[in-house]
KEKE-3310 file (N, C-alpha, C; in steps of 0.2 Angstrom, whole numbers, plus 5000, padded with zeros to 4 digits):
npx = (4720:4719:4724:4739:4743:4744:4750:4764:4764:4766:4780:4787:4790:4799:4810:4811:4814:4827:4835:4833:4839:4851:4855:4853:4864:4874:4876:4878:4891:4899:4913:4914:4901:4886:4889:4900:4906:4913:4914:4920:4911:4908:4910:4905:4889:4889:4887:4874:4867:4868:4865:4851:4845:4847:4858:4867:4866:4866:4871:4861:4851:4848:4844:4832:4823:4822:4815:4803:4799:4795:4786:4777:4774:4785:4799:4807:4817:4828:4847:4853:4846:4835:4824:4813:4804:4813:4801:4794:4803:4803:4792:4792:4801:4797:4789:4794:4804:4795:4790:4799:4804:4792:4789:4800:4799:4790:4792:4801:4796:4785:4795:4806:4797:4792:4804:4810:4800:4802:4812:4810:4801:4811:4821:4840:4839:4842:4834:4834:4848:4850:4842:4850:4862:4859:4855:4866:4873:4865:4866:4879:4885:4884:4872:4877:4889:4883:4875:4881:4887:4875:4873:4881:4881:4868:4863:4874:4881:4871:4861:4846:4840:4838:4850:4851:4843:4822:4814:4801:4794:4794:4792:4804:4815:4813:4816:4829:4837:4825:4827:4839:4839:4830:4836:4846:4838:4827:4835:4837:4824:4820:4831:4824:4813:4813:4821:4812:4800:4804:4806:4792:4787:4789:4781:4767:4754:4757:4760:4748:4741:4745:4744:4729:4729:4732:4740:4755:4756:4744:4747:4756:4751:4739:4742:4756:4759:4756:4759:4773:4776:4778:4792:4797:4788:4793:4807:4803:4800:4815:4818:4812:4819:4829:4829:4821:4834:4844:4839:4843:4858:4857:4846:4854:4865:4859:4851:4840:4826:4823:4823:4834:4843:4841:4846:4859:4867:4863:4870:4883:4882:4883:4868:4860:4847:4840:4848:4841:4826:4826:4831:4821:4809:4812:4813:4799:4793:4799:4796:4780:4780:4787:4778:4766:4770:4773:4760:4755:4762:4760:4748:4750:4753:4747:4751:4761:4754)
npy = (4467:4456:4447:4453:4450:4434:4432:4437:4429:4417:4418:4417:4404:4398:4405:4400:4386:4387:4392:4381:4371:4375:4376:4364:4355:4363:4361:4345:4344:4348:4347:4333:4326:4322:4315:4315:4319:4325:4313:4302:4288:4272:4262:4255:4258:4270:4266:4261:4270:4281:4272:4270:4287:4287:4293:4283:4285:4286:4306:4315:4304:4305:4320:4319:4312:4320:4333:4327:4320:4334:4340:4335:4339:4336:4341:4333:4320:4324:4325:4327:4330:4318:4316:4324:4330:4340:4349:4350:4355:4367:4372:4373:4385:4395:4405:4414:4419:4425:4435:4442:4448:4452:4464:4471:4474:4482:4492:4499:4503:4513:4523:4524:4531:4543:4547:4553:4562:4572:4577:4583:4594:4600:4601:4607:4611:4609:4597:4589:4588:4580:4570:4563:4560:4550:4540:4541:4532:4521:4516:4513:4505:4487:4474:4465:4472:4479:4475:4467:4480:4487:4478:4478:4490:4495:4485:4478:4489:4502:4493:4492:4483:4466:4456:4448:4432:4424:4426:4424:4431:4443:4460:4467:4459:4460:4471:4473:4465:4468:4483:4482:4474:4482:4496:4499:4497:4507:4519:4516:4517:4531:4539:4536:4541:4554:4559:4558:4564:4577:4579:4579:4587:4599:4599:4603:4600:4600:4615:4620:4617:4623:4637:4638:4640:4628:4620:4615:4603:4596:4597:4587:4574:4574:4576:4572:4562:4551:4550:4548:4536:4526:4522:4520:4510:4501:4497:4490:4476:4472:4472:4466:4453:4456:4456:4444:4437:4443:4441:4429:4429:4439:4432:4423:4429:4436:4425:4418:4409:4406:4401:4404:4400:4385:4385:4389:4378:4367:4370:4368:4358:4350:4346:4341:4341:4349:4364:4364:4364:4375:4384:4384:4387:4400:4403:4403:4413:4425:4427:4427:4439:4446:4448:4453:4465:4469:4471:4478:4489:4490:4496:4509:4513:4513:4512:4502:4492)
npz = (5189:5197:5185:5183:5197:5198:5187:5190:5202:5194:5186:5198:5203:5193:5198:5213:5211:5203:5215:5225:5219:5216:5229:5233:5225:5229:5243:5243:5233:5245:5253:5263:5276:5282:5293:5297:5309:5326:5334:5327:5318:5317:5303:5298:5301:5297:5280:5282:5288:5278:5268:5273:5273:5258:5255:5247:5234:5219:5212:5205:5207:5219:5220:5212:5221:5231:5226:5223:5237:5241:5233:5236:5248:5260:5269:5273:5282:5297:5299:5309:5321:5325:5333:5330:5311:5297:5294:5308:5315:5311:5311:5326:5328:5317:5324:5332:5323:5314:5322:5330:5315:5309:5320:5317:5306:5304:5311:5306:5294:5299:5306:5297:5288:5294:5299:5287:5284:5292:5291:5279:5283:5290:5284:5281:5294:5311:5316:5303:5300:5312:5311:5297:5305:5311:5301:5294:5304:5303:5289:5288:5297:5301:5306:5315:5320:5327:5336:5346:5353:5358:5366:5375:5379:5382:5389:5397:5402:5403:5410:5407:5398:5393:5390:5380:5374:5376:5385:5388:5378:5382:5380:5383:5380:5367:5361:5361:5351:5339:5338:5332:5320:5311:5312:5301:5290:5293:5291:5275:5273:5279:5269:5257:5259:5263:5250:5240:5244:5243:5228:5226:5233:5228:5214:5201:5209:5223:5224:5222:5231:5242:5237:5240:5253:5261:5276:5280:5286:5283:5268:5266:5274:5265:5252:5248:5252:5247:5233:5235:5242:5235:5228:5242:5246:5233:5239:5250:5248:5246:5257:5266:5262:5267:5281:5286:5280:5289:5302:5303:5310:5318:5329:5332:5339:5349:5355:5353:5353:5337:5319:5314:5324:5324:5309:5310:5317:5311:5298:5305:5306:5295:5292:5281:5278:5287:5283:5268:5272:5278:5269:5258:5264:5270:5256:5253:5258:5256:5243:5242:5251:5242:5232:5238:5239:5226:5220:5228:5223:5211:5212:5219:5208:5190:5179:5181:5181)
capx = (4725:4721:4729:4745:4746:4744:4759:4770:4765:4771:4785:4794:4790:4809:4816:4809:4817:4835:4837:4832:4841:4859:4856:4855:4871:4881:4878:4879:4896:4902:4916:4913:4896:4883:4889:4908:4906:4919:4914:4918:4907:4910:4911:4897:4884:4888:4885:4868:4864:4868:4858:4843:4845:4846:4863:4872:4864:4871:4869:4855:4843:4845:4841:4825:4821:4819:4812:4799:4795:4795:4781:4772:4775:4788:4803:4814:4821:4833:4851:4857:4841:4831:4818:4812:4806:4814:4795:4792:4807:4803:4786:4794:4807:4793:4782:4800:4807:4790:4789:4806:4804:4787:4789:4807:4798:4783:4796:4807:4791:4785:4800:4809:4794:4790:4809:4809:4794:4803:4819:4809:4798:4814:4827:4843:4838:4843:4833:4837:4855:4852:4842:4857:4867:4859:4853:4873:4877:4863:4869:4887:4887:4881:4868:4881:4892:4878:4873:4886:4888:4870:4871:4884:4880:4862:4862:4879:4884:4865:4857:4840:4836:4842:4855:4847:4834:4817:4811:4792:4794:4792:4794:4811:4818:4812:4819:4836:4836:4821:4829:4847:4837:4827:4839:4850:4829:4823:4839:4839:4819:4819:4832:4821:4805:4815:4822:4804:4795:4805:4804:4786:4784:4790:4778:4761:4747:4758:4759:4741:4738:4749:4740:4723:4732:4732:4744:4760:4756:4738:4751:4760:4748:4734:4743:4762:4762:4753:4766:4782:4777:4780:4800:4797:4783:4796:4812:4799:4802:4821:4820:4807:4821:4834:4826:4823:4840:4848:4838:4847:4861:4855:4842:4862:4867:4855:4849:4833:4826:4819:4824:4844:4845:4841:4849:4868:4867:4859:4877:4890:4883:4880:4862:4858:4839:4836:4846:4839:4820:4826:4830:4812:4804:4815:4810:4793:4791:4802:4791:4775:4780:4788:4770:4764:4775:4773:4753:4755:4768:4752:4741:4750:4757:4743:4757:4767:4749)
capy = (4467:4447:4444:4455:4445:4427:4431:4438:4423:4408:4421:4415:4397:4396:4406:4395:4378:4390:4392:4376:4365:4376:4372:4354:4351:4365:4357:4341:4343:4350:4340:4331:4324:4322:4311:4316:4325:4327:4307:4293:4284:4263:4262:4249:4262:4276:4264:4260:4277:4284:4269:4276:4293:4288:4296:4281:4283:4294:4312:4315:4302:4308:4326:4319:4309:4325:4336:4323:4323:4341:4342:4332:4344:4334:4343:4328:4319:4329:4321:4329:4329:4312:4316:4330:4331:4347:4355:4351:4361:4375:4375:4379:4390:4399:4409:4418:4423:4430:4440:4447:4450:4457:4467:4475:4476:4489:4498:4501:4508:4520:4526:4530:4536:4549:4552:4559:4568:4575:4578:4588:4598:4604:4603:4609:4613:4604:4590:4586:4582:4575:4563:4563:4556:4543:4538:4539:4527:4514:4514:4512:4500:4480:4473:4461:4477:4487:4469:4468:4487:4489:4474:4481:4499:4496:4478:4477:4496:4504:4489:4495:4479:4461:4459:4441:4426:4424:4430:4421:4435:4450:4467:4471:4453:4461:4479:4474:4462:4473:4490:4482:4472:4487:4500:4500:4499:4514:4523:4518:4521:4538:4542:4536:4546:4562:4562:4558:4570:4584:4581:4579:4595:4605:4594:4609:4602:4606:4623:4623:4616:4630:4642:4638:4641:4623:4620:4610:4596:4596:4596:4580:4570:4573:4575:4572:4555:4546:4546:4549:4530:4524:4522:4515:4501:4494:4494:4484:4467:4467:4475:4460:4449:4457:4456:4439:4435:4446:4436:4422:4433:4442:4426:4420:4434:4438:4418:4419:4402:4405:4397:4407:4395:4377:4383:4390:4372:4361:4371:4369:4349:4347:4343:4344:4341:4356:4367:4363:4366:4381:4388:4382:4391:4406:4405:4406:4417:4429:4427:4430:4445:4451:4447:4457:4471:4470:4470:4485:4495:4490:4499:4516:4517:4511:4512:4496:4486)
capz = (5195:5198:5181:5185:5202:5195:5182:5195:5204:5190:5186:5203:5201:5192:5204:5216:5208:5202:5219:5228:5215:5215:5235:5236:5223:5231:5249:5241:5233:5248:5257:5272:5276:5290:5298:5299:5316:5332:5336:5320:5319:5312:5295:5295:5303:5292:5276:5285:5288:5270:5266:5275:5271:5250:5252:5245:5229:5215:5216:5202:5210:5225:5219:5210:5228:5238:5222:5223:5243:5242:5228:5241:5254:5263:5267:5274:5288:5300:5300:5316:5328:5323:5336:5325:5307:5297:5296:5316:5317:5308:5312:5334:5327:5314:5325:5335:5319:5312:5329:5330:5309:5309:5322:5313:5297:5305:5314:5300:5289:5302:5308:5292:5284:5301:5300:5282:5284:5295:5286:5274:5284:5293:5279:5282:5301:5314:5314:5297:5301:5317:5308:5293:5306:5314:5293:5291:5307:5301:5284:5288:5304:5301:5312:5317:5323:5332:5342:5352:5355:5360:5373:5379:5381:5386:5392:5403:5406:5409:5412:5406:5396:5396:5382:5374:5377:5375:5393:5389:5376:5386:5379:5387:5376:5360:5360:5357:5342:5336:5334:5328:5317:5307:5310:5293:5287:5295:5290:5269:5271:5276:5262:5249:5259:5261:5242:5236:5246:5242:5221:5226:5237:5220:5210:5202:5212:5228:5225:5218:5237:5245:5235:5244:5260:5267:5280:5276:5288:5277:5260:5268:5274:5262:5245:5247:5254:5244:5228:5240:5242:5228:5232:5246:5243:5229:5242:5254:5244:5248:5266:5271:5261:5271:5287:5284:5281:5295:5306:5307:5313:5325:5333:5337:5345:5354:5359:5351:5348:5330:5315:5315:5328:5321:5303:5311:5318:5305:5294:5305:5307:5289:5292:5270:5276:5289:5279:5264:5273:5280:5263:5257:5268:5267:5249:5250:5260:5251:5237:5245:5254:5235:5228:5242:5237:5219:5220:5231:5220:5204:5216:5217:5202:5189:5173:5183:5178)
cpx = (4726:4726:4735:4746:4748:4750:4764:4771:4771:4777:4790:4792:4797:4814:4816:4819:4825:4838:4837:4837:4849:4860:4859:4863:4876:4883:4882:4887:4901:4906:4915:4905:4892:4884:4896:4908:4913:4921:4912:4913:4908:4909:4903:4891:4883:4887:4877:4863:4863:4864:4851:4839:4846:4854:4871:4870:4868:4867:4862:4848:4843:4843:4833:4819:4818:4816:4803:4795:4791:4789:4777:4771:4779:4796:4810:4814:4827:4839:4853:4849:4834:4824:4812:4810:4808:4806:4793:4797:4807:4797:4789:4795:4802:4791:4789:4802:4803:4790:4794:4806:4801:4787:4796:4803:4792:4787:4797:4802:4791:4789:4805:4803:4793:4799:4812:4804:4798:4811:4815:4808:4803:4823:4833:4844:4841:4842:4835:4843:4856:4848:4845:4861:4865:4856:4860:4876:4873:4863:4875:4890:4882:4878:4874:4887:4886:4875:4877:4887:4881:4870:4876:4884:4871:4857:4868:4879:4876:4862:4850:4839:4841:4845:4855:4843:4828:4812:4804:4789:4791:4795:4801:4815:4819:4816:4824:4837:4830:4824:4836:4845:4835:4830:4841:4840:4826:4829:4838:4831:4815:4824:4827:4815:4806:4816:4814:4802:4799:4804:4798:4783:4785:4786:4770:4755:4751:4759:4753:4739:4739:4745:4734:4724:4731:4739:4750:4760:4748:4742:4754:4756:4740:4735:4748:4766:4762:4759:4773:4783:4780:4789:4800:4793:4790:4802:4807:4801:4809:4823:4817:4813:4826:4833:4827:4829:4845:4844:4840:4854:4861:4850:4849:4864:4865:4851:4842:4831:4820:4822:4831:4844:4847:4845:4856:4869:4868:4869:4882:4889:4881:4873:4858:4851:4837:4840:4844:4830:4821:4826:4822:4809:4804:4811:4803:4790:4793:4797:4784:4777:4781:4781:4766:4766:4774:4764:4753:4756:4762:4746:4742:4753:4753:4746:4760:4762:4750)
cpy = (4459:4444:4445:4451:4437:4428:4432:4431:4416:4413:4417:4407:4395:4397:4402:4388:4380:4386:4387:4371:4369:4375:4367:4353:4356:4360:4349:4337:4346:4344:4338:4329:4326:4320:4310:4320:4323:4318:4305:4291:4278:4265:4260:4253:4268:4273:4264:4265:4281:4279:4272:4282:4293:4293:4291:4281:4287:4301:4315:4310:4303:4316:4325:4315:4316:4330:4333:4324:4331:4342:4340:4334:4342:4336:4339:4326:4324:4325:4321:4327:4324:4314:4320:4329:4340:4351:4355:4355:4369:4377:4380:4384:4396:4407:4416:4422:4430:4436:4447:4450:4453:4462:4473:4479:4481:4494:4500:4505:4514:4524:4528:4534:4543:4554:4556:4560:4572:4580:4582:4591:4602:4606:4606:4614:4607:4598:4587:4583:4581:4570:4560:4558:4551:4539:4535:4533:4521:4510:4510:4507:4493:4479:4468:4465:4481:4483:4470:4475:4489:4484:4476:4489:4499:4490:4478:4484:4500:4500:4490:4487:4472:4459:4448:4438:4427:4428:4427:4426:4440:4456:4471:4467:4457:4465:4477:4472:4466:4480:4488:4479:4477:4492:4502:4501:4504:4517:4523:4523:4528:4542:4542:4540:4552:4564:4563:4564:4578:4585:4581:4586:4602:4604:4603:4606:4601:4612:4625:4621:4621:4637:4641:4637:4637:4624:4614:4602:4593:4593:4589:4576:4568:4571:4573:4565:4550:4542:4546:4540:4526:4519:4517:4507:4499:4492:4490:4477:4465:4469:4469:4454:4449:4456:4449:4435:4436:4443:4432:4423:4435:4440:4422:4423:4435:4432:4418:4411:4402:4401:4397:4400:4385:4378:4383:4383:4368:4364:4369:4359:4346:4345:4347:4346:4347:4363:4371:4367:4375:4386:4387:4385:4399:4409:4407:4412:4425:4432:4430:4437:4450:4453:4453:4463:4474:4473:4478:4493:4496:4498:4507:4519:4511:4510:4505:4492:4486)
cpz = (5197:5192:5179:5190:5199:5190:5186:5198:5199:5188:5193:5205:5199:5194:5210:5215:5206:5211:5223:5224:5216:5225:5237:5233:5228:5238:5249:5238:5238:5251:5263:5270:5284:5295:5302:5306:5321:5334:5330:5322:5314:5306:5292:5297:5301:5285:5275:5285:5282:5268:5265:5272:5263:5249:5247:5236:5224:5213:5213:5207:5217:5226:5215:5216:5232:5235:5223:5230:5242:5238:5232:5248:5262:5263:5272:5282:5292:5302:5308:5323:5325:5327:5332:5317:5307:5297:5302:5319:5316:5310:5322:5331:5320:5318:5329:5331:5317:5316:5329:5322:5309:5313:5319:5308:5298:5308:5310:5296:5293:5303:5302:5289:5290:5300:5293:5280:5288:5293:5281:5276:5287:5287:5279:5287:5303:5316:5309:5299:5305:5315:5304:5297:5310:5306:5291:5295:5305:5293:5284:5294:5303:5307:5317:5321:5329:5338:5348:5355:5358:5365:5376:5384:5385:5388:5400:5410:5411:5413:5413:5401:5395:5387:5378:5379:5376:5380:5394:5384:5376:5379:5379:5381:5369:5358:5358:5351:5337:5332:5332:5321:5309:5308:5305:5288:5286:5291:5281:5268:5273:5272:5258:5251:5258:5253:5239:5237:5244:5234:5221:5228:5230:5216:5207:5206:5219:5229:5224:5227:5243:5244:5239:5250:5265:5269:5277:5279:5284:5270:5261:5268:5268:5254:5242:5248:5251:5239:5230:5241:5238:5225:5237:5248:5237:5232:5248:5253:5248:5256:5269:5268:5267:5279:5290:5286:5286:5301:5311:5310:5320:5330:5336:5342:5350:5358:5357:5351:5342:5325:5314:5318:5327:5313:5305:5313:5313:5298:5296:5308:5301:5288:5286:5271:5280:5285:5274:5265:5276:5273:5258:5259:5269:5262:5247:5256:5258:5246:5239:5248:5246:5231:5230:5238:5229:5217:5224:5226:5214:5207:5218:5210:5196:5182:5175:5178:5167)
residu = (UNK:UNK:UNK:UNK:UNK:UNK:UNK:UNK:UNK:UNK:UNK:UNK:UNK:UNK:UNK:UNK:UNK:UNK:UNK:UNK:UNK:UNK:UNK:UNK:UNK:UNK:UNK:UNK:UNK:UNK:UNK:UNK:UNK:UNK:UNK:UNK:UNK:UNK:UNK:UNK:UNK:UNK:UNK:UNK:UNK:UNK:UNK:UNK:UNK:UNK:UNK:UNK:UNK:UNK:UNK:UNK:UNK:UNK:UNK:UNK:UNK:UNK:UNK:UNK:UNK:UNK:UNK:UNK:UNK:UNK:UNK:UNK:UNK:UNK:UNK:UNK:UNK:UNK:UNK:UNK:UNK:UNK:UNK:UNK:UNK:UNK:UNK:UNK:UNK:UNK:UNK:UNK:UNK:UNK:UNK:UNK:UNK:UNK:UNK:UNK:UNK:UNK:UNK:UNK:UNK:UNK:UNK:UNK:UNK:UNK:UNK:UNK:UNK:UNK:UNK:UNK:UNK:UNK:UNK:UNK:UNK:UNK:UNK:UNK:UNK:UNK:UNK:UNK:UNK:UNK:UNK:UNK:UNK:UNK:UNK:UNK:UNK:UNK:UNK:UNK:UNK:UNK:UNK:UNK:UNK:UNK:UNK:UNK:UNK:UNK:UNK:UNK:UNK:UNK:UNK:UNK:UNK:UNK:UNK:UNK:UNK:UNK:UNK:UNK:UNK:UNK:UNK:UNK:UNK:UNK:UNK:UNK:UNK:UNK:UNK:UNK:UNK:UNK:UNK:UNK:UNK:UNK:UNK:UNK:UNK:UNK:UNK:UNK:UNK:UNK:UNK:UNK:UNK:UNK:UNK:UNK:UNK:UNK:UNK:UNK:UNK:UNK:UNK:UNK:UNK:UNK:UNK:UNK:UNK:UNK:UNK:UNK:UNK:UNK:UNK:UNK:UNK:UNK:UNK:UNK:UNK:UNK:UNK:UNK:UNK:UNK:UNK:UNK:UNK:UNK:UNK:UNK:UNK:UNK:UNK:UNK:UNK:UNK:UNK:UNK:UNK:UNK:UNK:UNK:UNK:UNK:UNK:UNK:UNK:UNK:UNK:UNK:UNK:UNK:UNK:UNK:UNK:UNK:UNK:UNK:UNK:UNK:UNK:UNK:UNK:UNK:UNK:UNK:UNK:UNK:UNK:UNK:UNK:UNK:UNK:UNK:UNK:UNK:UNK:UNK:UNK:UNK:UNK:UNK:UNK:UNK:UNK:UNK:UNK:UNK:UNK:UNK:UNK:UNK:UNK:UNK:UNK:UNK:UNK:UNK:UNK:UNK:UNK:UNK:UNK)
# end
């Protein structure tokens, strides 16, 4: 198992370096700069300042300048908020997103896997397609869509929770961005539990288990669940990506101050160095969670190794 891990591991080493390197030049030949903002700024000051920043140099040595930091665990100056570097930024805006994410990312398990369990046991009963249709609205409605629709319907109109901010991050804050966040989550991963569990529930050692006249909540939790997993540990990886990702979305939306917050900035003020770090960190943490994921998927399924 350690020597399945460790290859996984230098296996995303390239992706790593793919991804960080088509970063820097895309941002890099993008037009406009840092320091083009709403207020010019002197010709002689913006010279000065591309100086400092190593932006006057040519585009190569300034991609092997911040390859270089970055091997040294420095992920840059921040063009836009000097008082700040990009890691003291990320480190504030780090622990908000984890929160709002981790917390998605355990909903979303429990909650589809319960809801197709449940979708099996009841199958083509009423519960089934009442959970079919809320499976069908988180598939087919973006968080970006159900944001706004849920501050408004249980933000403005009930007024049962408050419809952004951090609050000292109470319980009431979290709800909303929480379940828009892991909705579309819960909804693909009780597809993949339901489909599983039912080629499984046909499977001969659950009717060898029927036959000894265990009970069908016995046949689920003791025998059915195990490899029903199977599916669902290997969509983990891109649901922690996705998560991740939709993040920075819905920490706008909803006024979060997690890391969304410092990147949608750091983009619409060109600042190359935070989100440059944003994407870095993004990325490893992607990675770690897939490793996670992959380490896991070895572990019920002993053919992957």
């Amino acid at each position: 198992m350690l020597n399945y891990a460790f290859k996984r591991l230098l296996s995303t080493i390239p992706v790593l370096w793919v991804a960080i390197t088509a970063c820097f030049f895309i941002l890099r030949l993008a037009p406009g700069g840092p320091f083009d903002g709403d207020r010019p700024l002197p010709e002689a000051i913006k010279q000065n300042l591309a100086a400092h920043y190593h932006l006057d140099k040519p585009l190569f040595e300034q991609y092997l300048i911040y390859i270089g930091k970055l091997l040294q665990g420095d992920l840059g100056p921040s063009f836009i908020n000097q008082d700040f570097t990009v890691a003291e930024q990320l480190l504030i805006g780090l622990p908000y997103t984890l929160i709002v994410g981790g917390v998605a990312f355990f909903l979303s398990i429990v909650l589809g896997v319960l809801a197709g369990i449940l979708g099996t046991l009841y199958r083509n009963r009423f519960p089934d397609y009442l959970i079919g249709i809320v499976v069908l609205s988180g598939l087919v409605l973006p968080n970006f869509l159900l944001a706004p629709i849920f501050q408004l319907i249980f933000g403005l109109k009930l007024e049962w929770l408050p419809v952004g901010g951090w609050g000292g991050g109470t319980v009431s804050h979290l709800v909303l961005p929480v379940v828009v966040l892991a909705l579309p989550h819960i909804a693909r991963i009780s597809r993949l539990t339901r489909g599983a569990m039912i080629e499984v529930m046909h499977s001969n050692f659950i009717r060898t288990a029927r036959s000894k006249g265990l009970s069908s909540a016995s046949i689920v939790w003791r025998h059915a669940l195990k490899p029903t997993m199977t599916p669902v540990v290997s969509y983990l990886g891109p649901a922690a990506s996705y998560l991740l990702t939709g993040s920075l979305v819905i920490e706008t939306i909803f006024g979060l101050p997690g890391i969304g917050r410092y990147f949608i900035n750091a983009a619409l003020n060109r600042d190359y160095g935070m989100v440059l770090g944003t994407v870095v960190l993004y990325m490893l943490l992607i990675v770690v969670l897939n490793l996670i994921v992959d380490i896991l998927y070895a572990w019920l399924d002993p053919r992957v190794r």
